[in-house]
Structures are given as C-alpha cells and as structure tokens.
matplotlib code that plots the C-alpha trace (Angstrom):
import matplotlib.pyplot as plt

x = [74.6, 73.7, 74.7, 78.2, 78.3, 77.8, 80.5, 83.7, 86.1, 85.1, 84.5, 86.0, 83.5, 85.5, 84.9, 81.1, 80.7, 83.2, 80.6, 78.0, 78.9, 79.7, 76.2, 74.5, 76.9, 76.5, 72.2, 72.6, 73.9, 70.8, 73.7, 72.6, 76.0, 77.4, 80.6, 81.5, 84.5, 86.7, 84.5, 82.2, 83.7, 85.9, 82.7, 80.4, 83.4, 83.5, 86.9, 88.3, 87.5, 90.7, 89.8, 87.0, 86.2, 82.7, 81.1, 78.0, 75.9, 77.0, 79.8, 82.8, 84.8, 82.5, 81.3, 85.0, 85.0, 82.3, 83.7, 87.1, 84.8, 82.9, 85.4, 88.7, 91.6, 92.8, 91.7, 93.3, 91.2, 91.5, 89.2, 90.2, 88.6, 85.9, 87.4, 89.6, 90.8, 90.4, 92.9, 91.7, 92.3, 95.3, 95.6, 97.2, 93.9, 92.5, 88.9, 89.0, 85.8, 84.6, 81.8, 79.6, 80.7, 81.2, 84.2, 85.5, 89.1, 90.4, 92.9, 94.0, 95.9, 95.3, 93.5, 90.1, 87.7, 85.5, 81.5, 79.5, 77.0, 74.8, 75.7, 74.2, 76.8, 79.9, 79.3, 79.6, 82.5, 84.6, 87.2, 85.7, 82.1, 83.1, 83.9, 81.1, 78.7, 77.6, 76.3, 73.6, 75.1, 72.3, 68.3, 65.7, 68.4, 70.8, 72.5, 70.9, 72.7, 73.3, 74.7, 73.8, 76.3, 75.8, 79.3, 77.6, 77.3, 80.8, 82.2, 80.1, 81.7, 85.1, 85.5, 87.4, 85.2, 85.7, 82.9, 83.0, 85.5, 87.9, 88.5, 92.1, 92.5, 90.9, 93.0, 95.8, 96.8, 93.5, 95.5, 98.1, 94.6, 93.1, 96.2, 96.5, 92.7, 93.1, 95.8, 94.8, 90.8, 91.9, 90.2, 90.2, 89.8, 86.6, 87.7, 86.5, 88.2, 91.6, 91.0, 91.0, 94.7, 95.7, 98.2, 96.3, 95.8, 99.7, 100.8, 98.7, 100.7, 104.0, 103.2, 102.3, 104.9, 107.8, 106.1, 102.8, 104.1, 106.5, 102.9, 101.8, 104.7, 105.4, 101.9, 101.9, 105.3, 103.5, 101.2, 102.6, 101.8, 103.7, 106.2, 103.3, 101.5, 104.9, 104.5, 101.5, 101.3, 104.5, 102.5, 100.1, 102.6, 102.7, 106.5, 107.5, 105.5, 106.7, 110.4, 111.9, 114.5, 111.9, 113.0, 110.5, 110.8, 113.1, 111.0, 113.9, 114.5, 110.4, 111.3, 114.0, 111.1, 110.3, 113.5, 114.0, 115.7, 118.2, 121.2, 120.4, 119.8, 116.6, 114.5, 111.9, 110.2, 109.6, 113.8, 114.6, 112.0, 113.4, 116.9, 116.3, 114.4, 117.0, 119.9, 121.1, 120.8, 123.9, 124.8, 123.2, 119.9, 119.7, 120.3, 117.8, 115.0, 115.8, 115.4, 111.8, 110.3, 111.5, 113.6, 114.4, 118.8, 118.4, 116.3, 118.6, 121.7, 120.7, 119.7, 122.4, 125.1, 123.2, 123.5, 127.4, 128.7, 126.5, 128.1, 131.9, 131.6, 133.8, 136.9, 136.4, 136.5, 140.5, 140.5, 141.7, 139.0, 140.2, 139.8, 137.0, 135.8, 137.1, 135.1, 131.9, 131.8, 130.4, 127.6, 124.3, 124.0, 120.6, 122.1, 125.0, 122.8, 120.6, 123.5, 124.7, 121.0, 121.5, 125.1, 125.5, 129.0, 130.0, 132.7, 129.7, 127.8, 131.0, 130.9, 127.4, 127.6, 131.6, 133.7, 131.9, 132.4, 136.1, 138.6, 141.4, 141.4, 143.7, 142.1, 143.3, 143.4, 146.2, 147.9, 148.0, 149.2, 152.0, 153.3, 151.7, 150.3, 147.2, 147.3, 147.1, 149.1, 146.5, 144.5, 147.2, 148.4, 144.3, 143.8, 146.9, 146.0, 142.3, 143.3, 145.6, 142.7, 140.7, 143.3, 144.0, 147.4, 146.5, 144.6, 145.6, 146.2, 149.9, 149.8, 148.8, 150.7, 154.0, 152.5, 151.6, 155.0, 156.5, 154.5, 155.1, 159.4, 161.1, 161.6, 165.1]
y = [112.9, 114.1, 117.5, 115.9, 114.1, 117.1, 119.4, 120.0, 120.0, 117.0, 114.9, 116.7, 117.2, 114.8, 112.1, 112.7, 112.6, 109.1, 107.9, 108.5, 106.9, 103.7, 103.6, 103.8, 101.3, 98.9, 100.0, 98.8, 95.4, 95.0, 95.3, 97.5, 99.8, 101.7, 103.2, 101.4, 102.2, 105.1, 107.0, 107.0, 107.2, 110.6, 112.1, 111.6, 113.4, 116.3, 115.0, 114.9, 111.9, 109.7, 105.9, 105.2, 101.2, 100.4, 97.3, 96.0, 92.9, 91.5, 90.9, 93.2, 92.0, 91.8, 95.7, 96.2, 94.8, 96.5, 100.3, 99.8, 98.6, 102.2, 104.9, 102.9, 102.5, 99.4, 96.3, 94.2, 91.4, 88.9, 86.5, 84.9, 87.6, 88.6, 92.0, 94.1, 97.5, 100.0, 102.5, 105.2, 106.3, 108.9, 109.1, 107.3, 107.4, 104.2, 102.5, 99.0, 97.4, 95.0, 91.9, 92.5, 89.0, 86.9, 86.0, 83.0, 82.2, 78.6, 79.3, 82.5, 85.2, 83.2, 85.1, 84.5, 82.4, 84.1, 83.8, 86.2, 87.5, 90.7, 94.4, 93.4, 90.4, 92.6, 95.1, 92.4, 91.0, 94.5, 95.2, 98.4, 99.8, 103.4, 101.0, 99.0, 101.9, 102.1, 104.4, 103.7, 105.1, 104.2, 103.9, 105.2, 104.4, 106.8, 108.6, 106.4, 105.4, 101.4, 101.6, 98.4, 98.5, 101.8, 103.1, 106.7, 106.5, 105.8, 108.4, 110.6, 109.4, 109.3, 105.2, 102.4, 99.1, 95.8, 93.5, 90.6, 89.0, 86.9, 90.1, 90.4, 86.4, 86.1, 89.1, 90.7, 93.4, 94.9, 95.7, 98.4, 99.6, 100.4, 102.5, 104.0, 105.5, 106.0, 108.8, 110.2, 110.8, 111.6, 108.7, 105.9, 102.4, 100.7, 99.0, 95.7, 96.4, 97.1, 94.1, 92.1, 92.8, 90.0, 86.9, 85.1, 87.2, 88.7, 85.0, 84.9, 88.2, 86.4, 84.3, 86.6, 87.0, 89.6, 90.7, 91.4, 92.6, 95.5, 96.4, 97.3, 99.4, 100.5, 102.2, 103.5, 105.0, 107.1, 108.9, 112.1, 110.7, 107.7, 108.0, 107.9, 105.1, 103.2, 104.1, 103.2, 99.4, 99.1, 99.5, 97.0, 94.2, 94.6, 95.0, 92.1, 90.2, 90.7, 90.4, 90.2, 92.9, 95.0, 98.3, 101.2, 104.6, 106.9, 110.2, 112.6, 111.3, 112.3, 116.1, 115.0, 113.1, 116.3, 117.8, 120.6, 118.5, 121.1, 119.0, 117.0, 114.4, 112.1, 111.8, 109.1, 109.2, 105.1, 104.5, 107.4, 106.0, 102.6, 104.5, 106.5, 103.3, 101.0, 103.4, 102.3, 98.6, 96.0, 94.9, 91.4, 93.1, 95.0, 92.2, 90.1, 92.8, 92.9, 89.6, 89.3, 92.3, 91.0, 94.5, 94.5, 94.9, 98.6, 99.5, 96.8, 98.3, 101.7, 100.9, 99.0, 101.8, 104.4, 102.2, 101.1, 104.9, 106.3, 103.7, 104.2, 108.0, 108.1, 106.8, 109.2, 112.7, 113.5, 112.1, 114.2, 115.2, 113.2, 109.6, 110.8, 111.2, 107.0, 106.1, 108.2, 107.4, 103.7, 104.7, 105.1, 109.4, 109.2, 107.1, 109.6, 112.3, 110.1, 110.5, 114.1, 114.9, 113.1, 113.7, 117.2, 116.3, 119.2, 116.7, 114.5, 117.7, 118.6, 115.5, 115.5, 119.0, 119.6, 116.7, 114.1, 116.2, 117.2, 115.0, 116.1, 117.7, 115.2, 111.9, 108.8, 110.1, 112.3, 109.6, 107.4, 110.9, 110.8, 107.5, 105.6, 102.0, 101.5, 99.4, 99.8, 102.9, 104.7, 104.5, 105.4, 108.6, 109.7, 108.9, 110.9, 113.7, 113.8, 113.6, 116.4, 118.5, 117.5, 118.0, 121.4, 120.5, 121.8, 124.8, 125.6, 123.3, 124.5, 123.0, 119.6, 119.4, 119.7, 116.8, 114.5, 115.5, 114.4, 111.1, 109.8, 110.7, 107.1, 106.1, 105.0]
z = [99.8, 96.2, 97.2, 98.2, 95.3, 92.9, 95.2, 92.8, 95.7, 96.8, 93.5, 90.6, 87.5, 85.4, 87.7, 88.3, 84.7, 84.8, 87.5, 85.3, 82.3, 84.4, 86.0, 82.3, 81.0, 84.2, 84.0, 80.4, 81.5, 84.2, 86.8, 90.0, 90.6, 93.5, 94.6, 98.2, 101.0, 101.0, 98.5, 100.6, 103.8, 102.6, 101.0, 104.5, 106.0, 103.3, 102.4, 98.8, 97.5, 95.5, 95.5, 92.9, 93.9, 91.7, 93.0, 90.8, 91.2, 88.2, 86.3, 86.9, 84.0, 81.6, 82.8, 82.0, 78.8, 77.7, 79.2, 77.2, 74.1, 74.3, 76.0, 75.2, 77.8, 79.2, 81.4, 84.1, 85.1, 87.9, 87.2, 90.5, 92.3, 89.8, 90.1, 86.8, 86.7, 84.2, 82.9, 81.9, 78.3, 77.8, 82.1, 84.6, 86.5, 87.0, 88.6, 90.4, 89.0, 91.7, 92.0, 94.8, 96.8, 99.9, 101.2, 103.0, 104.7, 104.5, 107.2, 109.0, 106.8, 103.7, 100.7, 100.6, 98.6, 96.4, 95.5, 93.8, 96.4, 96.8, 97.5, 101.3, 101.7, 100.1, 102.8, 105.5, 103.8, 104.5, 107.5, 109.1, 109.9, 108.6, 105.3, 104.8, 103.4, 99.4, 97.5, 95.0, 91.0, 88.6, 88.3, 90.8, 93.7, 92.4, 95.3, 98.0, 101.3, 102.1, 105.5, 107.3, 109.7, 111.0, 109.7, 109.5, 113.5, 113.7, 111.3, 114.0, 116.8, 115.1, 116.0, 113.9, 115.0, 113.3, 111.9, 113.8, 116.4, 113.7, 111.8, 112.6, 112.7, 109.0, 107.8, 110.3, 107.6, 109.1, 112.1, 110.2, 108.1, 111.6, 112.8, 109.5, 109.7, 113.4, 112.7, 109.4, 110.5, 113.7, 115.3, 117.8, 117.7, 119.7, 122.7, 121.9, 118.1, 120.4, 122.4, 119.9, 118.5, 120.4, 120.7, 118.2, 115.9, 116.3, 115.8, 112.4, 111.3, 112.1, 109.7, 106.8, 103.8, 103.8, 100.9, 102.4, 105.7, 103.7, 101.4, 104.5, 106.1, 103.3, 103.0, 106.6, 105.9, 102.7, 105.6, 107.6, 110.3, 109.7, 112.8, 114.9, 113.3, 113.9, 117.6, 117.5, 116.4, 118.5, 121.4, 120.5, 120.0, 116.1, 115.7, 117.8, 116.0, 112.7, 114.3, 117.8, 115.6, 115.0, 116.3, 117.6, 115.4, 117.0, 117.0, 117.0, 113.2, 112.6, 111.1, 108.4, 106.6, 105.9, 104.3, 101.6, 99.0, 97.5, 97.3, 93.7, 95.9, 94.7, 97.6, 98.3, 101.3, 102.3, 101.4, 103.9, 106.3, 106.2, 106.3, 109.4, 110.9, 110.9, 111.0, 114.5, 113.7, 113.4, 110.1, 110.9, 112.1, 109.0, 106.8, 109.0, 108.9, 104.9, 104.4, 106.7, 104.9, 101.6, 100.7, 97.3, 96.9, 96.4, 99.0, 101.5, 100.6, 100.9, 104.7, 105.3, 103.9, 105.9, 109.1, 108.2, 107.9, 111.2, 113.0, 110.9, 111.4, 114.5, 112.4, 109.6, 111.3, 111.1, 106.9, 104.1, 101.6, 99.0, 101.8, 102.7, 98.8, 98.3, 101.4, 100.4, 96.7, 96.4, 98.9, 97.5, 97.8, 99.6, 102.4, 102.7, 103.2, 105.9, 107.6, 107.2, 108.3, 111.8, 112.5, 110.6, 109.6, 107.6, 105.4, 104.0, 102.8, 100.9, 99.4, 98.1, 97.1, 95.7, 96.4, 94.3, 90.9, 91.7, 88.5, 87.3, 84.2, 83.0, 81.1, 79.5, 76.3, 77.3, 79.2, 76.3, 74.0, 76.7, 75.8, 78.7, 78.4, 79.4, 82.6, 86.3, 86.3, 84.4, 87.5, 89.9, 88.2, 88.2, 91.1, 92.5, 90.4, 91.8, 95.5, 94.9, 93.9, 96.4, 99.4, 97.8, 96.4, 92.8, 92.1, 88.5, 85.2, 85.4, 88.7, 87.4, 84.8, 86.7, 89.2, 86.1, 84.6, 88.1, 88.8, 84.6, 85.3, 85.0, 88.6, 89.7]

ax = plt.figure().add_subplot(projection="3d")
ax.plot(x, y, z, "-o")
ax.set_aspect("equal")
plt.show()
C-alpha cells in the first residue's frame, strides 16, 4: 500500500504532500487520521485516485479550522454532520473533512442521525464492502490497512455486496451507487445484494425527493456508461418506481452522447441525456417527469422543445427557410440539434449553422432616417426583408433596397 501511495500516476505528488500536512496537523491535535472509501478503493485497484474524504477520530471542523488557520483557503462546515470541506487556497480542489461516526435512520430514506463514534463504527456505517476500507495517515500506523469487512476480497472477486440487509431500506440512493460501480469497475452485484432491491426498499425510493432522485440520475448520466446503467436499474424495477412515466433509455440515442461539437453549439452532457431520454415522451409526460425529478425551467424546457419539434417534424418538411427560421428560433439551440442528430434533417442544420445569423442589412435607424414611425410596421418591414434573404429573394444591398423602397410606397 505505501508503494501505491507514493506512485505519481496514481496519487499526484501535490496531493501526497496535501496528505501529509493533514496527518501532522490532525497528529498535532491527538486525532488518529486516515483517508476512507473511494481513495482507497481506486488505489487497491491501481486506479487514479480523485476523491480525497479524510475521516479522523476527532473533531473534523475544528481540524478544519485549524488547516485554513496554517495553509489558508476556505471552510464549509456542517456542524449537523460533524463534517466541513476545505477549499483549497488558489484551486478549485477541495477535501471533505469527516468525523469518524455512527449513524442511525429514524425512518427509511430519511437523513441519518449523527454520533461521534470510532474509525471501526464509521466503516460499518458505509454502503458497500469494497467502501468500508481506511487507510491509516499519521503516527506509527501510517499506511496501514483497516479492512474489517473484508472489502479487499471483494475488489478481488470484482463483487458489490452491501453491509447488512436494511441497506437499501435505510438509504435507497445505494441502489443507483451499486449500478454505478457495477459498470465503471466492471463488476457485479452479490446475489443476496441483488435480492435485496426489492418492493420495499423500491417503495422507500418512491418516496425520495425530486431533488434527491435527479442527484442521483444526474450522476449516473455523468458516467460513459451511463445508457447502460439506465438499462440496468430499469431492469431491477428502479424506473417504475420513481414513475410509472419513467421511460427505458432507447440505446440507438447511446452514440450522440458522444458527439463532435463543431456547430458553436454549447454541449452538456446530462441536458442532452435528459433530451434524448425523454425525446419520444408526450408534452404531459415531459412536464410530469419534470416536475418528479424537480428539473430546473432550463433544463425542463430544453426537453420539452427537443420532444415538441421531433414529434412537429413531420409538418415542417415542405416550409420556406425563412418559416422554418420563425419556427426554429425561440427553441433553445441544444434541443434543435438533439433533434437534427436523430432525424438528420438537413433544414435544422442550416439553421444552427447559417440561417440563425441571416438580417437584413437594413436596421431601425434607417427606418426611422426614412421617415418611418416607430411602431408595429418597424417589425413588419424587417421581418419581410429577412425572409427575403433567407428564401433567396435578395442577394445584393441593391436588391434590398428596391424591396424596402417597395414595402415603405404609400399603399392605395
């Protein structure tokens, strides 16, 4: 393990030396310190190693308090939890500073109750085997191994298992953590873990927030593997249990996750997940779906556009650029290109890529040097001018100016 700890690839420099100031610091304050979960978990599987979770038997905040005293930074306490994180001074890197503790639920799904406990009870607090191992930081310990749950084993034989049988009841976000390690690591979950995603512990998920429930999509949908993971907690009930609406992934969408942005179009991976998700929803689904998983109004209305013009395509195909341009415009872009990407409708990549930036070379100002009011007409005469450059009426300024010319005449 030491030779794993002191591997660049796997734990930069910079952080071993951050580890290591943390231990003296936390030594300092007679509080025994070690790195728990993920770190550990990516390191016995000679994976780079991202999450830095310190758990001390102690004091978390007041170890914080004291590292932002002597290195600087920032703190975020939650005294709650007996847990803070500390930002890092001048980075956006961060370390969740943690009190080794025990945990009790006072109903299923709630947030749990908080004591301060011992490294030992911490690690039987945690959700997964393969995550209840620590790793000694400071004094004589340094570098030693606490695995009393024989998550090593199961790293070997590449198996998610549970703690005990209420896992799932006492938190059912487990349930989408499972899948999630299951298809990043290449895993499979024990049988008896399996068994246990059952109708009482699906019935405590239905009851989770929107806001919770999304967290959790919204992290699967972050993995490339996500269209899988979908699949997969599908077929163990998870879906229907958020929603009856809940629709499966349709696979064929899985590759345009993956697109070569080269449009000026702003991708984000989750909003064209959700987007390709839902696109073959019903307005009321959509809207439904929004309002269980607690969408914000962007992210709502850029699935429900994408979902509106798929299903509208059909009485768009014969339009003029310019109606197709009015129809397009008050679309979110991302959501228009959702669509191109499925239907490969050459008019909505004309849009995103020429249409959208065609005006007239006419303005107000010139209207208003022409004697025009401003008023209603103002809009008209632009708007005629535009959708003759669009429909390929105009070609030159000369062009224009004879149709503005023509459309400003005093009508009989």
């Amino acid at each position: 393990m030491l030779r794993l700890m002191r591997d660049p690839n796997l734990l930069p420099s910079e952080k071993q030396t951050l580890l290591s100031n943390i231990a003296n610091l936390a030594a300092s304050l007679g509080m025994p310190c070690y790195v728990v979960g993920g770190f550990v978990r990516d390191l016995l599987l000679g994976r780079p190693v991202n999450d830095l979770d310190v758990v001390v038997e102690g004091d978390a905040i007041k170890l914080g308090k004291k590292l932002v005293e002597t290195y600087g930074g920032k703190l975020t306490t939650h005294f709650k939890f007996h847990t803070a994180i500390w930002h890092l001074p001048d980075s956006d890197d961060f370390v969740d500073l943690i009190t080794a503790r025990k945990e009790t639920y006072d109903r299923p799904g709630a947030l749990p109750t908080i004591t301060p406990a011992t490294i030992e009870d911490d690690l039987l607090r945690r959700d997964f085997s393969i995550n209840a191992m620590a790793l000694r930081l400071d004094g004589e310990g340094f570098g030693e191994v606490l695995d009393p749950l024989k998550g090593q084993t199961d790293l070997e034989r590449g198996v998610i298992q549970v703690l005990h049988p209420k896992s799932f009841v006492d938190d059912p976000t487990r349930i989408f953590r499972a899948i999630r390690y299951e298809s990043r690591y290449g895993f499979a979950l024990d049988a008896d873990t399996q068994a246990l995603i059952n109708p009482e512990a699906l019935k405590v998920l239905h009851s989770l927030s929107g806001e919770r429930l999304r967290h959790e999509l919204d992290l699967i949908l972050d993995e490339p593997h996500s269209v899988q993971m979908i699949l997969r907690i599908a077929s163990l009930g998870v879906l229907a249990a958020i929603h009856p609406k809940m629709p499966e992934f349709n696979a064929d969408h899985e590759d345009f996750l993956e697109m070569d942005m080269r449009l000026d179009v702003e991708a984000d991976r989750r909003v064209m997940s959700y987007m390709f998700w839902f696109i073959d929803l019903s307005e009321a689904d959509v809207i439904t779906l929004a309002n269980r998983l607690d969408f914000t109004n962007e992210l709502t209305l850029a699935v429900w556009a994408a979902a509106q013009l798929k299903r509208g395509m059909p009485h768009l195909i014969d339009l003029r650029p310019s109606e197709w341009t009015y129809a397009l415009e008050k679309l979110p872009l991302l959501s228009i290109y959702a669509v191109y990407l499925i239907s490969r409708e050459s008019a909505l990549l004309s849009y995103i890529s020429i249409w959208r930036h065609v005006k007239p070379q006419t303005n107000g100002d010139d209207l208003k040097k022409l004697g025009l009011q401003p008023g209603p007409r103002f809009g008209e005469i632009l708007t005629e001018l535009r959708s003759a450059w669009l429909d390929g009426v105009l070609s030159n300024k000369t062009e224009e100016e004879e149709l503005l010319r023509s459309l400003i005449a005093p009508r009989s």
